[in-house]
C-alpha positions in Angstrom: -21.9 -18.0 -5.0 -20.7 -14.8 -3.8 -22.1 -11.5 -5.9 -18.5 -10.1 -6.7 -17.4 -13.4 -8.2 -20.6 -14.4 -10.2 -22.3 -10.6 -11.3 -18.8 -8.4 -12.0 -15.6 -8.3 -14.3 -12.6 -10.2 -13.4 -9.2 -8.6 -14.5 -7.4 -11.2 -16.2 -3.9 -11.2 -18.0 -2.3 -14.1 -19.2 -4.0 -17.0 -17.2 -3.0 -14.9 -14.2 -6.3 -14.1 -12.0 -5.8 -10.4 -10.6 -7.9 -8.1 -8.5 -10.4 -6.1 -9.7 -9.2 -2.7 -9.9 -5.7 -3.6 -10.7 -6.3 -2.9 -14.7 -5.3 1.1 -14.3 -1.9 0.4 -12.7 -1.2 -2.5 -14.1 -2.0 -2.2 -18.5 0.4 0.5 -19.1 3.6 -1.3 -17.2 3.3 -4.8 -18.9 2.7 -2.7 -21.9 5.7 -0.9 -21.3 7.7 -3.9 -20.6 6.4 -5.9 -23.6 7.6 -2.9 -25.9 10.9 -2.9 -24.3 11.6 -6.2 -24.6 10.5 -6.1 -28.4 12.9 -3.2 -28.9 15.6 -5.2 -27.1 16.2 -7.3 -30.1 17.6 -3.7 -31.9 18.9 -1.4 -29.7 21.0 -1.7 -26.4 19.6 1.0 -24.6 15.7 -0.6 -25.3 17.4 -3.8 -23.9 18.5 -1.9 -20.6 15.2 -0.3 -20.1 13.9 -4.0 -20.1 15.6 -5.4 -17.8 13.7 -2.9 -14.7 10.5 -2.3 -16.8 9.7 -6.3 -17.2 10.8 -6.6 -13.2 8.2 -3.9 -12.5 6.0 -5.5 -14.3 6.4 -8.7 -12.7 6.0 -7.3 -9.3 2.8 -5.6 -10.0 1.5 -9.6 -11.1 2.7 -10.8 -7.9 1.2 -7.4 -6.3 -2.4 -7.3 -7.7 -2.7 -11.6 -7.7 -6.2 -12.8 -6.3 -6.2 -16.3 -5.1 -9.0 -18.7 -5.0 -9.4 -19.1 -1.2 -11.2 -22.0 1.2 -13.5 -19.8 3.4 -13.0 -20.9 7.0 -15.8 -21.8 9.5 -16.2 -19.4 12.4 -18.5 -16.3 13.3 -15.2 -13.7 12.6 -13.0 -14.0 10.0 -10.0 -11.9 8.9 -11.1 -9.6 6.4 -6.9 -8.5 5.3 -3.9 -10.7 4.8 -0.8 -9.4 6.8 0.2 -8.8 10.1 -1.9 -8.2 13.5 -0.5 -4.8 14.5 -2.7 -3.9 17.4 -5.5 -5.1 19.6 -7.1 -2.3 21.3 -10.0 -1.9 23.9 -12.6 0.8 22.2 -14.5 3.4 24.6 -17.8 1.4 23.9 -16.9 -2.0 24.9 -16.1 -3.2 21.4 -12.3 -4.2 20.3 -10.3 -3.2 17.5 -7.8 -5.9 15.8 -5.8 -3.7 13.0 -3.9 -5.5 10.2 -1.3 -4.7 8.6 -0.6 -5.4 5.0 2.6 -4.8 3.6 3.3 -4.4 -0.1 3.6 -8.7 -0.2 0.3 -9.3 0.9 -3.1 -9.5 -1.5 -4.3 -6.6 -1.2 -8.0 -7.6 -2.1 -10.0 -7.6 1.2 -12.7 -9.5 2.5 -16.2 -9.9 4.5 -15.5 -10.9 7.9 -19.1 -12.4 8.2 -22.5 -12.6 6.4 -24.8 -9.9 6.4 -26.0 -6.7 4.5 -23.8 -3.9 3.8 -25.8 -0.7 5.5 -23.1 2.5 4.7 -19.8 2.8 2.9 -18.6 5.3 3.3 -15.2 7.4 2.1 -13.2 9.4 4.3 -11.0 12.1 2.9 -7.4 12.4 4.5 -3.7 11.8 4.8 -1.3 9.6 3.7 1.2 8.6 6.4 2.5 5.1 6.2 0.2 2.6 7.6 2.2 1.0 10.4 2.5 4.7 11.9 -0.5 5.6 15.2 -1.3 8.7 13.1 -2.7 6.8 10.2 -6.0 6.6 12.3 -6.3 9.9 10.1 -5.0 8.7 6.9 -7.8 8.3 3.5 -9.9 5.5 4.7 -13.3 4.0 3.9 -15.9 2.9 6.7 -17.6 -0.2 6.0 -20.6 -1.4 8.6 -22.5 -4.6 8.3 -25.6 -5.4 9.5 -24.7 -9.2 10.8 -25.8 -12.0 13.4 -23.7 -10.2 16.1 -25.0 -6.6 15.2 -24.0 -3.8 13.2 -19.7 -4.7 12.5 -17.3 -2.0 11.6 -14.1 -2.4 9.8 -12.2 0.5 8.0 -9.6 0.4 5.2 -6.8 2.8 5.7 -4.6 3.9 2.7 -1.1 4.1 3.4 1.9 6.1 1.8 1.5 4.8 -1.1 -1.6 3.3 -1.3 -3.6 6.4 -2.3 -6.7 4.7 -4.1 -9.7 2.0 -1.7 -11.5 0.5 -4.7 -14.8 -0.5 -2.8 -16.3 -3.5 -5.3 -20.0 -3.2 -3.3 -22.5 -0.9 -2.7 -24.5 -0.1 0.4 -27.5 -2.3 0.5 -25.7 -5.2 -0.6 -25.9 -8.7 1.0 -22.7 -10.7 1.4 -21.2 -14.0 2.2 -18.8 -14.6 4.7 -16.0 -14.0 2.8 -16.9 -12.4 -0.5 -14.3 -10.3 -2.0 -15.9 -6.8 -1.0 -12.3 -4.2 -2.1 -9.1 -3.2 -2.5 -6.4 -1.0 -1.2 -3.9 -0.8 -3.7 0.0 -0.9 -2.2 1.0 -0.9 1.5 -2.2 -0.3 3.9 -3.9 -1.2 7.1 -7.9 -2.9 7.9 -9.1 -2.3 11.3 -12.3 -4.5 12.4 -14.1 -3.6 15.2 -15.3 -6.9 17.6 -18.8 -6.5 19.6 -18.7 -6.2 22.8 -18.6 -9.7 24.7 -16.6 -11.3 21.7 -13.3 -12.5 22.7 -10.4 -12.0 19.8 -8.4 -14.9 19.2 -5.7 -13.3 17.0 -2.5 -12.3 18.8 -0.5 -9.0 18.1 2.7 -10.3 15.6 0.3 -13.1 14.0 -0.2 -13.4 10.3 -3.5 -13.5 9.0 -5.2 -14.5 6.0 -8.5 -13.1 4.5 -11.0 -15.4 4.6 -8.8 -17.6 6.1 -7.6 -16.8 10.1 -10.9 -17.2 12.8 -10.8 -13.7 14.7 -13.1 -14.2 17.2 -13.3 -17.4 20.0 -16.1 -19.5 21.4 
Protein backbone atom coordinates (compact mmCIF):
# COMPACT_ATOMS: atom_id res chain seq x y z
CA UNK A 1 0.00 0.00 0.00
CA UNK A 2 1.25 3.30 -0.83
CA UNK A 3 3.89 4.96 1.92
CA UNK A 4 1.80 8.19 2.50
CA UNK A 5 -1.37 6.25 3.27
CA UNK A 6 0.21 3.39 5.48
CA UNK A 7 3.52 5.24 7.42
CA UNK A 8 2.03 9.10 7.98
CA UNK A 9 -0.78 11.05 9.90
CA UNK A 10 -4.08 11.49 8.37
CA UNK A 11 -5.99 14.81 9.28
CA UNK A 12 -9.32 13.81 10.31
CA UNK A 13 -12.35 15.84 11.65
CA UNK A 14 -15.56 14.52 12.18
CA UNK A 15 -15.66 11.31 9.86
CA UNK A 16 -14.55 13.68 7.22
CA UNK A 17 -11.06 12.45 5.59
CA UNK A 18 -8.94 15.71 4.77
CA UNK A 19 -5.54 16.25 3.32
CA UNK A 20 -2.62 16.21 5.16
CA UNK A 21 -1.55 19.60 5.73
CA UNK A 22 -4.97 21.01 5.97
CA UNK A 23 -4.89 21.06 10.01
CA UNK A 24 -3.15 24.80 10.19
CA UNK A 25 -5.90 26.46 8.10
CA UNK A 26 -8.49 24.55 8.84
CA UNK A 27 -8.52 24.02 13.29
CA UNK A 28 -8.84 27.59 14.07
CA UNK A 29 -12.05 28.30 11.48
CA UNK A 30 -14.24 25.29 12.70
CA UNK A 31 -13.07 26.41 16.00
CA UNK A 32 -14.18 29.71 15.40
CA UNK A 33 -17.48 28.67 13.92
CA UNK A 34 -18.16 26.14 16.69
CA UNK A 35 -17.76 29.08 19.30
CA UNK A 36 -20.03 31.28 17.34
CA UNK A 37 -22.59 29.08 16.98
CA UNK A 38 -22.50 28.30 20.88
CA UNK A 39 -22.71 31.98 21.57
CA UNK A 40 -25.64 32.23 19.17
CA UNK A 41 -27.94 30.77 21.69
CA UNK A 42 -27.15 34.38 23.82
CA UNK A 43 -26.34 37.13 21.93
CA UNK A 44 -27.51 38.38 18.36
CA UNK A 45 -24.46 39.66 17.17
CA UNK A 46 -22.54 35.91 18.06
CA UNK A 47 -25.49 34.59 15.97
CA UNK A 48 -24.57 36.96 12.90
CA UNK A 49 -20.97 36.20 13.13
CA UNK A 50 -22.22 32.48 12.70
CA UNK A 51 -23.89 32.54 10.00
CA UNK A 52 -20.38 33.48 7.57
CA UNK A 53 -17.85 31.85 10.18
CA UNK A 54 -19.80 28.19 9.99
CA UNK A 55 -19.99 28.89 5.87
CA UNK A 56 -16.24 29.43 5.90
CA UNK A 57 -15.86 26.62 7.72
CA UNK A 58 -17.82 24.51 5.54
CA UNK A 59 -16.01 25.55 2.56
CA UNK A 60 -12.55 24.83 3.90
CA UNK A 61 -14.18 20.87 4.46
CA UNK A 62 -15.21 20.83 1.03
CA UNK A 63 -11.68 22.65 0.14
CA UNK A 64 -9.13 20.43 2.01
CA UNK A 65 -11.48 16.86 1.32
CA UNK A 66 -9.24 13.85 0.16
CA UNK A 67 -11.11 11.12 -1.57
CA UNK A 68 -10.39 7.51 -1.68
CA UNK A 69 -9.55 7.13 -5.45
CA UNK A 70 -9.52 3.89 -8.02
CA UNK A 71 -5.91 4.31 -9.54
CA UNK A 72 -6.29 3.92 -13.27
CA UNK A 73 -4.15 1.64 -15.59
CA UNK A 74 -1.82 3.37 -18.00
CA UNK A 75 1.99 4.36 -18.02
CA UNK A 76 0.88 8.48 -17.38
CA UNK A 77 -1.53 9.44 -15.18
CA UNK A 78 -2.75 12.89 -14.07
CA UNK A 79 -1.08 13.92 -11.16
CA UNK A 80 -3.89 17.29 -10.40
CA UNK A 81 -7.60 17.39 -10.60
CA UNK A 82 -8.80 20.49 -12.71
CA UNK A 83 -8.60 21.80 -15.97
CA UNK A 84 -5.92 21.03 -19.01
CA UNK A 85 -4.82 24.64 -19.56
CA UNK A 86 -1.94 24.15 -21.97
CA UNK A 87 -0.04 21.54 -24.05
CA UNK A 88 3.15 22.83 -25.05
CA UNK A 89 6.17 21.56 -27.20
CA UNK A 90 9.51 21.88 -24.76
CA UNK A 91 12.93 22.88 -26.42
CA UNK A 92 14.22 19.22 -25.72
CA UNK A 93 11.63 17.17 -27.30
CA UNK A 94 9.61 16.52 -24.21
CA UNK A 95 5.86 18.12 -23.70
CA UNK A 96 4.34 19.97 -21.06
CA UNK A 97 0.51 19.35 -20.09
CA UNK A 98 -0.27 22.18 -17.33
CA UNK A 99 -3.44 21.77 -15.12
CA UNK A 100 -5.24 23.98 -13.64
CA UNK A 101 -6.91 23.68 -10.37
CA UNK A 102 -9.30 26.03 -9.33
CA UNK A 103 -10.27 26.57 -5.67
CA UNK A 104 -13.17 23.41 -6.31
CA UNK A 105 -10.77 20.89 -7.10
CA UNK A 106 -8.70 18.53 -4.34
CA UNK A 107 -5.98 20.07 -4.01
CA UNK A 108 -3.87 16.99 -2.89
CA UNK A 109 -1.70 15.83 -5.83
CA UNK A 110 -0.53 12.77 -7.14
CA UNK A 111 2.32 10.40 -8.74
CA UNK A 112 1.84 10.23 -12.28
CA UNK A 113 3.84 6.83 -12.33
CA UNK A 114 5.95 4.44 -10.24
CA UNK A 115 9.34 5.13 -9.51
CA UNK A 116 11.85 6.79 -7.01
CA UNK A 117 11.73 10.30 -6.10
CA UNK A 118 15.50 11.65 -6.98
CA UNK A 119 15.12 15.79 -6.03
CA UNK A 120 12.50 17.99 -4.64
CA UNK A 121 13.13 20.75 -4.72
CA UNK A 122 11.53 24.36 -3.66
CA UNK A 123 11.62 27.31 -5.73
CA UNK A 124 11.24 30.72 -4.18
CA UNK A 125 9.01 33.33 -6.14
CA UNK A 126 5.83 35.19 -7.04
CA UNK A 127 2.44 34.83 -6.56
CA UNK A 128 0.41 35.74 -9.73
CA UNK A 129 -2.77 33.81 -10.21
CA UNK A 130 -2.23 30.50 -11.69
CA UNK A 131 -4.19 30.63 -14.98
CA UNK A 132 -1.85 33.86 -15.82
CA UNK A 133 1.62 32.79 -18.58
CA UNK A 134 3.72 34.58 -15.90
CA UNK A 135 3.07 32.14 -13.18
CA UNK A 136 5.93 30.05 -14.91
CA UNK A 137 7.75 32.35 -12.19
CA UNK A 138 5.40 32.04 -9.38
CA UNK A 139 6.62 29.82 -5.84
CA UNK A 140 6.77 26.40 -7.19
CA UNK A 141 8.37 23.06 -6.24
CA UNK A 142 10.22 20.70 -8.80
CA UNK A 143 9.56 17.15 -8.40
CA UNK A 144 11.68 14.51 -10.76
CA UNK A 145 11.15 10.75 -10.75
CA UNK A 146 13.31 8.27 -11.69
CA UNK A 147 10.56 5.96 -13.68
CA UNK A 148 10.22 3.21 -16.63
CA UNK A 149 10.23 6.14 -19.17
CA UNK A 150 13.19 8.03 -17.57
CA UNK A 151 13.75 10.73 -15.24
CA UNK A 152 9.71 12.68 -15.27
CA UNK A 153 9.34 16.25 -14.24
CA UNK A 154 6.27 17.78 -12.89
CA UNK A 155 6.21 21.13 -10.94
CA UNK A 156 3.61 22.59 -8.48
CA UNK A 157 3.00 26.22 -8.97
CA UNK A 158 1.33 28.30 -6.10
CA UNK A 159 -1.12 30.66 -7.22
CA UNK A 160 -2.54 34.03 -5.70
CA UNK A 161 -3.60 32.62 -2.97
CA UNK A 162 -2.11 29.44 -2.69
CA UNK A 163 1.09 30.60 -0.89
CA UNK A 164 2.08 27.29 0.88
CA UNK A 165 3.25 23.45 -1.45
CA UNK A 166 3.21 20.96 1.38
CA UNK A 167 5.55 18.24 -0.19
CA UNK A 168 4.41 14.83 1.96
CA UNK A 169 7.76 12.83 0.50
CA UNK A 170 11.17 13.12 0.57
CA UNK A 171 13.87 12.65 -2.04
CA UNK A 172 14.90 9.12 -2.13
CA UNK A 173 11.50 7.87 -1.78
CA UNK A 174 9.85 5.10 -3.86
CA UNK A 175 6.22 5.56 -4.97
CA UNK A 176 3.24 3.97 -6.50
CA UNK A 177 1.59 5.12 -9.30
CA UNK A 178 -0.63 7.27 -7.73
CA UNK A 179 0.37 7.76 -4.15
CA UNK A 180 -0.63 10.96 -2.59
CA UNK A 181 2.94 12.72 -2.80
CA UNK A 182 1.50 16.97 -1.75
CA UNK A 183 -0.49 19.71 -1.65
CA UNK A 184 -0.91 23.16 -2.90
CA UNK A 185 -3.32 24.77 -0.72
CA UNK A 186 -6.13 27.16 -2.67
CA UNK A 187 -6.08 28.00 -6.42
CA UNK A 188 -2.77 26.56 -8.27
CA UNK A 189 -1.37 24.97 -11.37
CA UNK A 190 0.86 21.19 -11.90
CA UNK A 191 2.79 21.08 -15.02
CA UNK A 192 4.09 17.44 -16.02
CA UNK A 193 6.63 17.15 -18.46
CA UNK A 194 6.04 13.94 -21.12
CA UNK A 195 9.39 12.19 -22.64
CA UNK A 196 10.04 12.65 -25.70
CA UNK A 197 8.29 10.06 -28.12
CA UNK A 198 5.19 9.89 -25.75
CA UNK A 199 2.10 11.10 -27.31
CA UNK A 200 -0.42 13.19 -24.73
CA UNK A 201 -3.86 12.11 -24.85
CA UNK A 202 -5.38 14.93 -22.82
CA UNK A 203 -6.89 17.73 -24.79
CA UNK A 204 -6.63 21.56 -23.77
CA UNK A 205 -10.31 22.39 -21.97
CA UNK A 206 -10.50 18.61 -20.55
CA UNK A 207 -11.04 17.89 -16.88
CA UNK A 208 -8.76 15.73 -15.28
CA UNK A 209 -8.63 13.71 -12.27
CA UNK A 210 -5.48 12.70 -10.12
CA UNK A 211 -5.00 9.38 -10.33
CA UNK A 212 -7.70 9.03 -12.46
CA UNK A 213 -7.38 10.67 -16.34
CA UNK A 214 -4.55 8.48 -18.62
CA UNK A 215 -2.15 11.31 -19.93
CA UNK A 216 -0.13 9.62 -22.23
CA UNK A 217 -1.36 7.18 -25.47
CA UNK A 218 -0.21 3.82 -26.76
Amino acid sequence: MPHSQTSAHRDSLAGVRLARGASPWLLPTVATAALSLVRARTSKRAAAIAVPTTALAAGMLWFFRDPEREIAQGRVISPADGVVQSIMPWKDGRTRVAIFMSPLNVHVNRAPLAGTVTSVEHIPGGFVPAFNKESENNERVVWHFDTELGDIEMVQIAGAVARRIVPYIPQGTKVEQGERIGLIRFGSRVDIYLPEGVDVAVEVGQTTTAGVTRIDRD
